[in-house]
C-alpha positions in Angstrom: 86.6 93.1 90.2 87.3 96.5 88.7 86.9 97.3 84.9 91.4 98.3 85.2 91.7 95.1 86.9 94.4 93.3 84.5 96.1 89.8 84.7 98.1 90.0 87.5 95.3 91.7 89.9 93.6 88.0 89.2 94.1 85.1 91.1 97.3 84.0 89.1 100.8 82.6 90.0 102.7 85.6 90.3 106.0 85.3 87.6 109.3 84.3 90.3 112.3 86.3 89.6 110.3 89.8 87.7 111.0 93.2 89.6 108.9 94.5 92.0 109.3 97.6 94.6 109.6 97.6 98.7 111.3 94.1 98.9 114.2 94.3 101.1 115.2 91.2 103.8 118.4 90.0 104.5 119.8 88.4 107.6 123.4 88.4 109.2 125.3 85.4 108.1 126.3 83.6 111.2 129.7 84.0 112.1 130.5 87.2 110.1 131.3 90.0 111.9 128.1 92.4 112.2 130.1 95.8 111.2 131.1 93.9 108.2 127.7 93.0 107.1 126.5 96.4 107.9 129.5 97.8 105.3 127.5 95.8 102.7 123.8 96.2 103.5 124.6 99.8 103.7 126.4 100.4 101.0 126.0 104.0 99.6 124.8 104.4 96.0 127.7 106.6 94.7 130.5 104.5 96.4 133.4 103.5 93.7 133.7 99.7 93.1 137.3 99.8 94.4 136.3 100.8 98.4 133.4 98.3 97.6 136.0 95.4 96.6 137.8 96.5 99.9 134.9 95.8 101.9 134.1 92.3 100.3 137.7 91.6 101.2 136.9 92.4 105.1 133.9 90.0 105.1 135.1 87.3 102.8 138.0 87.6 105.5 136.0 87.3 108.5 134.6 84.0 107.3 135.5 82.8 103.6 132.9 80.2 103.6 129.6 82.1 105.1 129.6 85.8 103.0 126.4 86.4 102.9 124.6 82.8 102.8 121.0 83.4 103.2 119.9 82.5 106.7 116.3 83.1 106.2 115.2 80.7 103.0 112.1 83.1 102.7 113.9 86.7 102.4 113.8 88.0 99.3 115.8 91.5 98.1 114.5 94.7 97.1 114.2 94.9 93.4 113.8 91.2 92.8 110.4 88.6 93.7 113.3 85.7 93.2 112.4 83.3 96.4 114.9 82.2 98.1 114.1 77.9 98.3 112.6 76.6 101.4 114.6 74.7 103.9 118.1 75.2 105.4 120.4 76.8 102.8 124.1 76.5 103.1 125.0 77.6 99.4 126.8 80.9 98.8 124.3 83.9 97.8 126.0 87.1 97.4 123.8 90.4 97.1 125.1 93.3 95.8 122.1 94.5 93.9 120.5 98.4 95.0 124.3 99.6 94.8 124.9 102.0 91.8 127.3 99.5 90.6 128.8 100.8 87.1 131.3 97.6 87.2 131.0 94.5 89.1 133.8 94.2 91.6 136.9 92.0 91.0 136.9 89.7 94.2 133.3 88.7 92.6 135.2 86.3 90.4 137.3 84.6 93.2 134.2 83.0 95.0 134.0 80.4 92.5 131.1 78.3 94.7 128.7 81.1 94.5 125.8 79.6 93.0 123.2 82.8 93.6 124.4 86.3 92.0 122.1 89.0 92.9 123.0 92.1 90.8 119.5 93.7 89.8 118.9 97.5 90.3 122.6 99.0 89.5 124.0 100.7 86.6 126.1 98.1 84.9 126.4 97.9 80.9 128.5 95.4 80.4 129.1 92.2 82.1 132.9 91.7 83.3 134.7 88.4 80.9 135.0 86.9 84.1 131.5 85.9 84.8 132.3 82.5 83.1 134.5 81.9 86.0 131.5 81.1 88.4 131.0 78.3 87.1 128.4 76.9 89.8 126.4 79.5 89.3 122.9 78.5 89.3 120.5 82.1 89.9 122.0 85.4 87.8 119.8 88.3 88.5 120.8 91.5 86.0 117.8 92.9 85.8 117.3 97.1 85.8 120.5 97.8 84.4 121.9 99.4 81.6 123.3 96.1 79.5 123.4 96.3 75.6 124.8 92.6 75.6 126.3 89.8 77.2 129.6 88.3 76.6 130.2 84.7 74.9 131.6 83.5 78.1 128.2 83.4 79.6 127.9 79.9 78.1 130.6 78.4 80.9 128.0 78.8 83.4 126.7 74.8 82.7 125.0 75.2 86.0 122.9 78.0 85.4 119.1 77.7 85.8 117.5 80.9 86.3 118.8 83.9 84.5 116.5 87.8 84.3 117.9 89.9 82.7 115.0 92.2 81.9 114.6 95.9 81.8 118.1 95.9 79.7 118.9 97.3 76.4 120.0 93.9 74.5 120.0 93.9 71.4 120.2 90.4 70.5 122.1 87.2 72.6 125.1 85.5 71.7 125.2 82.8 69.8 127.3 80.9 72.9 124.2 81.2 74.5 122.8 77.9 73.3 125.3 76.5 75.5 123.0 76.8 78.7 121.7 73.6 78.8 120.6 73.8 82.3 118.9 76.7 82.1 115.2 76.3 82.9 114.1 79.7 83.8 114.7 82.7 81.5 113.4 86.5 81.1 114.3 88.7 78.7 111.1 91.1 79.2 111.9 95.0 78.2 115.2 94.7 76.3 115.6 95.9 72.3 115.6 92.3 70.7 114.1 91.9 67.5 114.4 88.0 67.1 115.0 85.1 69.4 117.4 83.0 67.2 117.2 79.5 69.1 116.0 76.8 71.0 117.1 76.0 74.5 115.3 72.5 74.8 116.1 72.7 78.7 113.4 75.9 79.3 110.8 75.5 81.4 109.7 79.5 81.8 110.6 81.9 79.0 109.4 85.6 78.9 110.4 88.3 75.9 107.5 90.7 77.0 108.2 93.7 75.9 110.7 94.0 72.9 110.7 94.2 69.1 109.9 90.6 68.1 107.7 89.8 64.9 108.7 86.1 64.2 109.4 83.0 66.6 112.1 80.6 65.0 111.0 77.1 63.6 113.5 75.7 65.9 111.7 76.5 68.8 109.3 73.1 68.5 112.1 71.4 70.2 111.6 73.3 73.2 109.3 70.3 74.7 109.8 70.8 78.3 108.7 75.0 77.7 105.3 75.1 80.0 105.4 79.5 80.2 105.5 81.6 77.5 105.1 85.3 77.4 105.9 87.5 74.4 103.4 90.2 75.3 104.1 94.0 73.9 105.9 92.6 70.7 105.3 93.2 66.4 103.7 90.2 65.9 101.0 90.1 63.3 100.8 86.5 62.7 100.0 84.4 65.7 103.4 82.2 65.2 102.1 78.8 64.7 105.1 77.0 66.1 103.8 78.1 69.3 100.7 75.4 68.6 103.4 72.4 68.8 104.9 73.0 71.9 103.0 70.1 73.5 103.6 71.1 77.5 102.8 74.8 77.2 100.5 75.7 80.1 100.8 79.4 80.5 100.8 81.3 77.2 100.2 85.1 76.9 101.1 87.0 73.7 98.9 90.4 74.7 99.0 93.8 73.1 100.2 93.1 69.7 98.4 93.2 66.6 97.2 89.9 65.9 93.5 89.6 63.8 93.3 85.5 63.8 94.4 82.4 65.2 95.6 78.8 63.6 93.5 75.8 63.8 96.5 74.2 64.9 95.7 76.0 68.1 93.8 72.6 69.5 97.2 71.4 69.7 97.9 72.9 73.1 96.2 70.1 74.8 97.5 71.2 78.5 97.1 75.0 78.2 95.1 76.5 81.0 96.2 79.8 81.3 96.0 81.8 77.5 96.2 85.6 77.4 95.7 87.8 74.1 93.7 90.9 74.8 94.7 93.6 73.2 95.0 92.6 69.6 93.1 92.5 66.8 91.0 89.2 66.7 87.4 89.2 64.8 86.8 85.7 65.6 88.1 82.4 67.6 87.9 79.4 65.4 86.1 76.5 66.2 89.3 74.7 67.0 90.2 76.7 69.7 87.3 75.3 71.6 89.2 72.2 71.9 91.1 73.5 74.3 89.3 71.9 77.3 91.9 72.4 79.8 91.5 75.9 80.2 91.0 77.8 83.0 91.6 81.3 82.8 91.0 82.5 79.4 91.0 86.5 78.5 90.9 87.9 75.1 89.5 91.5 76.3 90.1 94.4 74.6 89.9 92.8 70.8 87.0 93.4 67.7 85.3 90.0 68.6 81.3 90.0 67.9 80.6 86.3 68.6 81.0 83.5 70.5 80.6 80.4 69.4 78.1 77.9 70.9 81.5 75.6 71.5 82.5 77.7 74.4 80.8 74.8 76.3 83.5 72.8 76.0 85.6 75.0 78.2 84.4 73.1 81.3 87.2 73.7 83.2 87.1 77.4 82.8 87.5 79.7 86.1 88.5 83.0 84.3 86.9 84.5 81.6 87.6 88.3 80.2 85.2 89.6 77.0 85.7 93.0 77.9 86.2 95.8 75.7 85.0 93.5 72.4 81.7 94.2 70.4 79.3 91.5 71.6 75.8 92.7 71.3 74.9 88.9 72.9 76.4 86.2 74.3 75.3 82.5 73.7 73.3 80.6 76.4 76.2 77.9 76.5 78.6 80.3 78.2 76.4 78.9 81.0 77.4 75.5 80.6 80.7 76.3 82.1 79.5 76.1 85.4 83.3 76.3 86.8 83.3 80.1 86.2 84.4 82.2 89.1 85.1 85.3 87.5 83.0 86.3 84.3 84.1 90.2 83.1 82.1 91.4 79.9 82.3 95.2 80.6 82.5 97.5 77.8 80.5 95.6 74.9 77.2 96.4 73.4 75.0 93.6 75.3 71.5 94.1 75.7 70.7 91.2 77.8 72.4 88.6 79.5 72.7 85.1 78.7 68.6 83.6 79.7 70.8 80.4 81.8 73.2 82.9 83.9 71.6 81.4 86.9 73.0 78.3 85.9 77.0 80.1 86.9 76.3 79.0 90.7 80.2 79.4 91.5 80.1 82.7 90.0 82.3 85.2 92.7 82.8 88.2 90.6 81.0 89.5 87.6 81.5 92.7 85.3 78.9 94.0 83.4 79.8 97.8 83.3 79.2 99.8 80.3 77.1 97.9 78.7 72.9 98.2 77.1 71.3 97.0 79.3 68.2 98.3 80.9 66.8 95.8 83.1 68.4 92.9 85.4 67.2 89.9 85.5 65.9 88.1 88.4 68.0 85.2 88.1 70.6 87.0 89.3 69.3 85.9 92.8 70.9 82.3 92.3 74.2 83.5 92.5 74.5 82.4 96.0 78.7 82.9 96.0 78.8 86.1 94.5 80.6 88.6 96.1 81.1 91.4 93.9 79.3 93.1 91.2 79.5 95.8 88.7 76.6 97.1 86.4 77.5 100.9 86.5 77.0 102.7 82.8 73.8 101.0 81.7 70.5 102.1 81.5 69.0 100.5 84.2 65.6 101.3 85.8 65.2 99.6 88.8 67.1 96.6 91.2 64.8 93.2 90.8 64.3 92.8 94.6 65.6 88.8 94.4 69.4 90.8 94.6 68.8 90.3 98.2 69.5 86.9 98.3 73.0 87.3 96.7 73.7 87.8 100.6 77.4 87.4 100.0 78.3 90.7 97.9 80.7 92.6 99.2 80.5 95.2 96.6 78.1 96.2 94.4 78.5 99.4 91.4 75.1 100.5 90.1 76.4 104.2 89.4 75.3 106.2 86.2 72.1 104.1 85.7 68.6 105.2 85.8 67.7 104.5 89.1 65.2 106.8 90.6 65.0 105.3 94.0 67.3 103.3 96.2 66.9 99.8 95.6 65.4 97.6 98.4 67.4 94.7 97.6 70.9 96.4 98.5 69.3 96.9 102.2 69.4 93.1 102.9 73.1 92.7 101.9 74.4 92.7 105.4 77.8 92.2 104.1 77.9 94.7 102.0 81.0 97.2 102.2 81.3 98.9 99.6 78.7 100.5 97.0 78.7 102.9 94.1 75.4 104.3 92.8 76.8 107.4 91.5 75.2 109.5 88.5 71.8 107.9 89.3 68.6 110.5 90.0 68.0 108.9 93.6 66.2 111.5 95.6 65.9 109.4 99.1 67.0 107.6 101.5 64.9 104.7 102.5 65.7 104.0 106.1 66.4 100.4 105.2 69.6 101.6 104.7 70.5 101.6 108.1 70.7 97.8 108.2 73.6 97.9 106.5 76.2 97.6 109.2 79.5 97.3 107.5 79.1 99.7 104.9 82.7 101.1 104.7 82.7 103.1 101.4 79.6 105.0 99.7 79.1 106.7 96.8 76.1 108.5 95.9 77.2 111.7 94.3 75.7 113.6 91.2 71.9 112.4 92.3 69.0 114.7 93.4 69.4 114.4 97.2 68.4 118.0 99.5 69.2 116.6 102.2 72.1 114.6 104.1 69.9 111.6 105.6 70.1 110.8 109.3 69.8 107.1 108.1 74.0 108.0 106.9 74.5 108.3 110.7 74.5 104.7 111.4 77.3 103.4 109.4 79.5 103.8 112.5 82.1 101.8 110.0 82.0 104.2 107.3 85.7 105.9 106.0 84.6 107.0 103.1 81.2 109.3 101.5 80.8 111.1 98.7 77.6 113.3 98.4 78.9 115.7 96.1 76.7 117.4 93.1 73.5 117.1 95.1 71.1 119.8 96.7 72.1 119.6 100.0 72.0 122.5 102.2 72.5 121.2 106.3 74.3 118.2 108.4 72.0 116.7 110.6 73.6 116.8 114.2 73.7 113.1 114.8 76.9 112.9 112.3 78.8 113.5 115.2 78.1 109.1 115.3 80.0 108.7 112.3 83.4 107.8 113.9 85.0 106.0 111.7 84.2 108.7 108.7 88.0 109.9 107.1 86.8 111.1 103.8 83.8 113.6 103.5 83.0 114.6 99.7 80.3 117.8 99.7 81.4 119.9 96.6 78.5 121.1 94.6 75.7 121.3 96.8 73.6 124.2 98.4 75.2 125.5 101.3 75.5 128.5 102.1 77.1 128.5 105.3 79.7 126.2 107.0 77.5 123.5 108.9 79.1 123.6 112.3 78.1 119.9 112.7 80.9 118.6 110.6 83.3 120.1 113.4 82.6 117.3 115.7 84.2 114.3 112.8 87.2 114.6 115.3 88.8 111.4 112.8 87.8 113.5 109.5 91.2 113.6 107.7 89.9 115.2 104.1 87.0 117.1 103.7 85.7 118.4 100.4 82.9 121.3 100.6 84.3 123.2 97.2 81.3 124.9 95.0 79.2 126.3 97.4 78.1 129.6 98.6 79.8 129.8 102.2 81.0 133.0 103.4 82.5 132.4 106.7 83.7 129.2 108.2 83.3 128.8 112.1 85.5 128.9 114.7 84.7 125.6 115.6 86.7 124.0 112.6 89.6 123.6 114.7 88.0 120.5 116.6 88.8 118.6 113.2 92.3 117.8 114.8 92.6 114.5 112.8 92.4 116.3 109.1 94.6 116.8 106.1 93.4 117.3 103.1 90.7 120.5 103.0 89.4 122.1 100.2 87.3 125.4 100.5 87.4 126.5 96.8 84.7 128.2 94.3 82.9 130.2 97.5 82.0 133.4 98.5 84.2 134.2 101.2 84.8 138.4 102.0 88.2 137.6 102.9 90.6 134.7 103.1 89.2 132.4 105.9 91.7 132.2 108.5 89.8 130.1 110.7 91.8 127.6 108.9 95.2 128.5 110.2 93.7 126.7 113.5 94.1 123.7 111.1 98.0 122.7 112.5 97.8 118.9 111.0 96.4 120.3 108.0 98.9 119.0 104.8 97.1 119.8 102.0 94.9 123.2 101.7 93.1 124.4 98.2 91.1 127.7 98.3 91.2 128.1 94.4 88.3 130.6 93.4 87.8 129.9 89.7 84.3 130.5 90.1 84.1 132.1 93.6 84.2 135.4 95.4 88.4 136.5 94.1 90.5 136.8 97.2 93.2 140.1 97.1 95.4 138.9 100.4 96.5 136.1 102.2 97.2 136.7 106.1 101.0 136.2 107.6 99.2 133.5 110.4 99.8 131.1 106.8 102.7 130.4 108.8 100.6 128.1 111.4 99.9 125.6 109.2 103.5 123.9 109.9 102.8 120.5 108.6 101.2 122.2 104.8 102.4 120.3 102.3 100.1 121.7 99.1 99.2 124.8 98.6 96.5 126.0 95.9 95.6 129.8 95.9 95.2 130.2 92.3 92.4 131.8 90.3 92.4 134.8 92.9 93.3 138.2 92.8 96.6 138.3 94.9 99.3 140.8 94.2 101.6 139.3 96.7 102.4 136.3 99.0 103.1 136.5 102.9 106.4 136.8 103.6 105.6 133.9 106.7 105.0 131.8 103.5 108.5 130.8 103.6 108.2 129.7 107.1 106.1 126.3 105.3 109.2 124.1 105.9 107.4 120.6 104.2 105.8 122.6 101.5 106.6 120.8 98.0 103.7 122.2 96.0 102.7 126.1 95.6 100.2 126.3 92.8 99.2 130.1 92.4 98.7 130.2 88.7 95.7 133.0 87.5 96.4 135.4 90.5 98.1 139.4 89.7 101.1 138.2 91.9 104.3 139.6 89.9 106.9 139.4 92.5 107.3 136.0 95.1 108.5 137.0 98.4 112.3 136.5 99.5 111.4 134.2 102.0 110.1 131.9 99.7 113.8 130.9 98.9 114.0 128.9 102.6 111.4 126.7 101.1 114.0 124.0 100.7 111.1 121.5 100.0 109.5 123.1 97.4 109.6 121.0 94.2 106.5 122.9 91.8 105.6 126.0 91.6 102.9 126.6 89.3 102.6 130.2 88.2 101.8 128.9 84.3 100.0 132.1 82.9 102.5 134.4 84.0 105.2 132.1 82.0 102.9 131.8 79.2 102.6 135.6 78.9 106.5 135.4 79.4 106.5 132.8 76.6 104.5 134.9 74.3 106.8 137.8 74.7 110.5 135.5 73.6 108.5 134.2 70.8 106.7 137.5 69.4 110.8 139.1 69.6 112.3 136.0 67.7 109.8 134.7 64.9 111.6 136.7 61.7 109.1 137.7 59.2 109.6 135.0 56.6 108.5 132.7 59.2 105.4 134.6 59.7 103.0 132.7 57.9 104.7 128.9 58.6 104.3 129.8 62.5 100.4 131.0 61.5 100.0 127.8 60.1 101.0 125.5 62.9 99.4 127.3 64.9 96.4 126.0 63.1 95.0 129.8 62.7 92.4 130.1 59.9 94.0 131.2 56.3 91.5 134.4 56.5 93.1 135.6 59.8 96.6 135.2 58.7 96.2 137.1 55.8 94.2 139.7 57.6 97.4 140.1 60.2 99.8 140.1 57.1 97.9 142.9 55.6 97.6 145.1 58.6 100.1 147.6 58.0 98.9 149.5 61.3 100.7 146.3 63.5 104.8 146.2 63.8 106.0 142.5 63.4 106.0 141.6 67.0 102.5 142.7 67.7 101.3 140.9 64.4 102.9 137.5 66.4 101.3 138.5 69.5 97.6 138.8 67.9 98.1 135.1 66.5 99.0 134.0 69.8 96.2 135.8 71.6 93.7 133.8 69.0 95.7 131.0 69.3 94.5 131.0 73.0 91.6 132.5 72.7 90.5 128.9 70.3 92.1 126.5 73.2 90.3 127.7 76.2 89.7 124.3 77.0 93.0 123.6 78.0 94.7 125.3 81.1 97.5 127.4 81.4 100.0 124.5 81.5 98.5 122.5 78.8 98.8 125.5 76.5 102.3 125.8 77.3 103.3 122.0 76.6 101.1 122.6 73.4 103.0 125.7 72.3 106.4 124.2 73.0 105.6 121.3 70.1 104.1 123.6 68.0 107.7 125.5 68.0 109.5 122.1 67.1 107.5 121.8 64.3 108.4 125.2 62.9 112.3 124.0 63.7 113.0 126.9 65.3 115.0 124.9 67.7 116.9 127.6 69.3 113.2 129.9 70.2 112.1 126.1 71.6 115.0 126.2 73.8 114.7 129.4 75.1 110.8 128.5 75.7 111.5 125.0 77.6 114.0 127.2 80.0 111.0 129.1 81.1 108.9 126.1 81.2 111.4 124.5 83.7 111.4 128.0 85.9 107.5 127.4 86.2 107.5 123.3 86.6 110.7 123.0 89.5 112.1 125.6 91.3 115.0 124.8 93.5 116.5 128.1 95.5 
């Protein structure tokens, strides 16, 4: 597991009914004409509710009692994770979400058996009266819309059970909403609700992630048959204790708020097993809590806990654990009692050793360790037989105890930015491994043990001390992906032409000092990065890489711009940016080969002009060319219909600099200094300079102004300036700024 893994990258029931992209399955309805259906799949995004109505009048006319009944129990619709319930369904489903809808169409209403309403992903803000009409409704989806409320005659839908109407902009629900006493499945994530002012005693799944909450009402301990609860990304500073009384709860997350302590009625919860509060502000769990023994999956990362308490025993039933992010400098030896543990994540803390009975975690699969103190790993590691995955990168570590080896199931193992000096041994007898990271380490060999790791697929061993690219490499026939970057390495051995599954080739930041015509036989290479060296010429040769995409030649010492590269015709992305290499003056017109570019990056150069061929780049989106002497684009460059960003920020920032230096008045002067954040000395210095006019005087402070943010590039010092002029309220100069920030950011011709 990764340290950005969160919740839902976890072995977890995924939430039924949320949101989620690329879903989009629907069937014919048997016996409804196909043109008719296709009217409605089809639908365009700007067509008017009234031609829509029209065409729901042709289908429900070519057969009343079939429009749109889902055929397929397991499709489910773009926008929406709702499952559609196994077996044969003959009940009325009606999809008209993905439409632009603005109003929901009047012949809605008449199908008064439709018990599935799909209308998620439109543009509706408000929902017609007439909703209480379908009154066997039992699934409303109105999520991703633009609803500020919903009317009182919600509550005639008695039948209703599963209603989402997140990603809205309610403010509150009506009070007709009790009414729903069949309602067992509610989500209100995302909306503008600062209280929840009832209990519905019929909920089985509640979410209000995402809103304005600080308090739960008293009322809400009559919500018995409640078993998920979320009210993540709310106010609440107080853990609300009514929560602790709501004696079926099993799922109950209530992250990224800004609570410091829990009750002791916590031990209440007798069947939670799923409890999520990372993100807050706890210092301690109280003892209490460790009566909780039907947990499994417990994470309260990212909080200012120091200790654990030896009652973490209890937790027997305990699969999932996350500590990240927290300030444990140890952990207590019973952790290891919960022998149930699959996942165990502690990255991010201040441990110096792990617990002395971690051997004892036999079921262990994944373990997190990143980021930690620790300089030495135990051997007892080696009786964690089922682990499969293993992270220890951004410690201190000196060497890999050789017993690793017999942790034969890892899959992948992260050991970067330690202390390693050599490859460890252990890592060579992980026959399954696929995947290793030993980045930032001072490994300067290969041991040819390395070869017997057949599956390698991904590898990582950049910023080291290699000066060489190892033969041993040339075996991992199943390798896509190597990074050797920041090394010393000045040649290819020949035998890389065995590497045929190799996509991704990292080699910025070594020694080379010419182009190693080896790397021409990867005829499956697709991105290649050999940025930061001290090639002059690239060879012929280069067109044998027929598979790549992505190249990037930047920061060397080429005479002229390598045209070899034009031979490059899948080529999508190409960067020759010379911020530290020899300055290019001209690009050739044979640009125009590359007819699949997509990116272009020529900045930091010395180029006056573009090729006019450059507006023969049909699919080019991005043309960065910032830092270059390039003061007028070519006209071809407006049949670049594509185009989307065109990055010429210093010119604009000049630009900038000049509508600024004519509109700042004098009495401003000294404010604009200020926020600017210029020393006192150096505006007073400008003020007294009777030699300087007005506009030059602003000009100076700008020039220091950038001459102090160096760190940030062009773009960033545009943004920057841009809030520094709203905080001057000179609203109209900000305007006039933003207009030029748009010319560099899009350009549409």
């Amino acid at each position: 597991m990764t340290e950005n893994e969160s919740k839902s990258d976890l072995p977890a029931e995924k939430h039924e009914y949320e949101s989620s992209a690329e879903r989009n399955v629907s069937t014919v309805p048997q016996g409804v004409p196909e043109a008719a259906v296709r009217k409605l799949r089809f639908t365009s995004d700007t067509k008017d509710t009234e031609e829509l109505n029209q065409e729901l009048s042709e289908a429900f006319n070519a057969r009343p009692d079939t429009l749109l009944s889902a055929e397929n129990p397991e499709s489910a619709e773009k926008g929406s994770t709702f499952l559609m319930p196994e077996g044969k369904d003959d009940n009325f489903t009606l999809r008209l979400n993905d439409k632009g809808l603005q109003d929901m169409p009047v012949l809605t209403f008449e199908r008064q058996k439709l018990k599935r309403l799909f209308l998620h992903n439109n543009e509706l803000k408000t929902l017609h009266l007439n909703v209480g009409l379908l009154a066997n409704l039992e699934i409303l989806l109105l999520e991703r819309n633009r609803l500020t409320c919903l009317p009182p005659e919600i509550a005639f839908l008695r039948k209703l059970k599963v209603l989402n109407v997140s990603h809205n902009q309610l403010l509150n629900l009506p009070k007709e909403f009790s009414k729903l006493v069949n309602l067992q499945k509610l989500f209100l994530n995302h909306n503008n609700m600062d209280e929840f002012p009832f209990a519905l005693r019929s909920l089985e799944t509640l979410e209000l992630a995402g809103n304005k909450l600080k308090t739960l009402p008293d009322a809400m301990v009559d919500m018995e048959k409640l078993k998920v609860f979320n009210i993540d990304s709310n106010h609440f500073s107080i853990f609300p204790r009514v929560l602790c009384y709501l004696p079926n709860l099993v799922k109950l997350s209530i992250c990224q708020n800004l609570i410091q302590s829990l009750p002791k009625d916590i031990k209440e919860l007798k069947k939670l097993e799923e409890f999520s509060i990372s993100n807050n502000k706890l210092i301690f769990l109280p003892m209490q809590f460790f009566q909780l023994t039907k947990l499994k999956d417990l994470r309260v990362d990212d909080n200012k806990l120091e200790f654990l308490s030896d009652k973490v025993e209890n937790l027997r039933e305990l699969r999932f654990l996350n500590l990240a992010k927290n300030l444990f400098k140890s952990l207590t030896d019973n952790l290891c009692n919960c022998t149930m543990l699959k996942y165990l994540i502690i990255h991010d803390n201040q441990l110096t050793q792990l617990p002395a009975n971690i051997h004892r975690l036999r079921n262990l699969k994944e373990f997190s360790v990143s980021r930690n103190q620790l300089d030495s790993l135990d051997e007892q590691v080696s009786h964690l037989k089922n682990l499969s995955k293993i992270e220890l990168s951004g410690n201190a570590l000196t060497y890999v105890p050789v017993e690793l080896k017999d942790c034969i199931r890892i899959t992948k193992a992260d050991l970067s930015y330690n202390k390693l000096s050599q490859f460890p041994n252990a890592l060579c007898a992980l026959f399954d491994l696929k995947y290793l990271k030993l980045s930032g380490n001072s490994i300067s060999e290969i041991i040819p043990g390395i070869s017997d790791i057949k599956d390698l697929e991904h590898l990582e061993l950049n910023k080291n001390k290699l000066s060489s690219f190892s033969a041993c490499f040339c075996s991992f026939t199943k390798l896509v992906y190597l990074d050797l970057s920041e090394n010393e390495i000045n040649s290819i051995p020949a035998v890389v032409s065995e590497m045929k599954s190799l996509q991704v080739l990292l080699l910025h930041h070594n020694k080379f000092d010419s182009f190693p015509e080896e790397l021409c036989t990867l005829k499956f290479l697709k991105a290649l990065n050999i940025s930061n060296n001290q090639i002059k010429t690239i060879p012929l040769k280069i067109s044998n890489l027929e598979a790549i995409k992505d190249l990037n030649v930047s920061d060397n010492q080429f005479a002229s711009f390598p045209s070899e590269v034009f031979h490059l015709s899948s080529l999508e992305k190409l960067t020759v940016s010379q911020m530290n290499g020899l300055k290019l003056t001209q690009i050739p017109e044979e640009l125009s080969k590359l007819v699949c570019l997509r990116e272009l990056d020529i900045s930091h150069n010395a180029l006056k002009e573009m090729p006019e061929s450059i507006g023969e780049l049909q699919y080019l989106v991005h043309l960065i060319a910032n830092n270059n002497d390039i003061s007028q684009l070519p006209k071809s460059i407006t049949s670049l219909r594509n185009l989307q960003h065109l990055d010429l920020s210093e010119k604009i920032l000049r630009k900038m600099i000049e509508v600024i230096a004519d509109n700042v008045v004098s009495e401003n002067f000294e404010f604009f200094c200020q926020k600017l954040q210029l020393r006192q000395a150096d505006i007073k210095s400008l003020e007294n300079t009777r030699a300087l006019i007005l506009k030059e005087k602003i000009i100076k402070a700008l020039d220091v102004w950038i001459s102090e943010n160096q760190d940030l590039t062009y773009a960033e010092m545009v943004d920057k300036l841009i809030r520094i002029l709203v905080m001057t309220g000179m609203y109209d100069l900000t305007n006039e700024v933003k207009a030029l920030k748009l010319y560099s950011q899009m350009v549409k011709f």
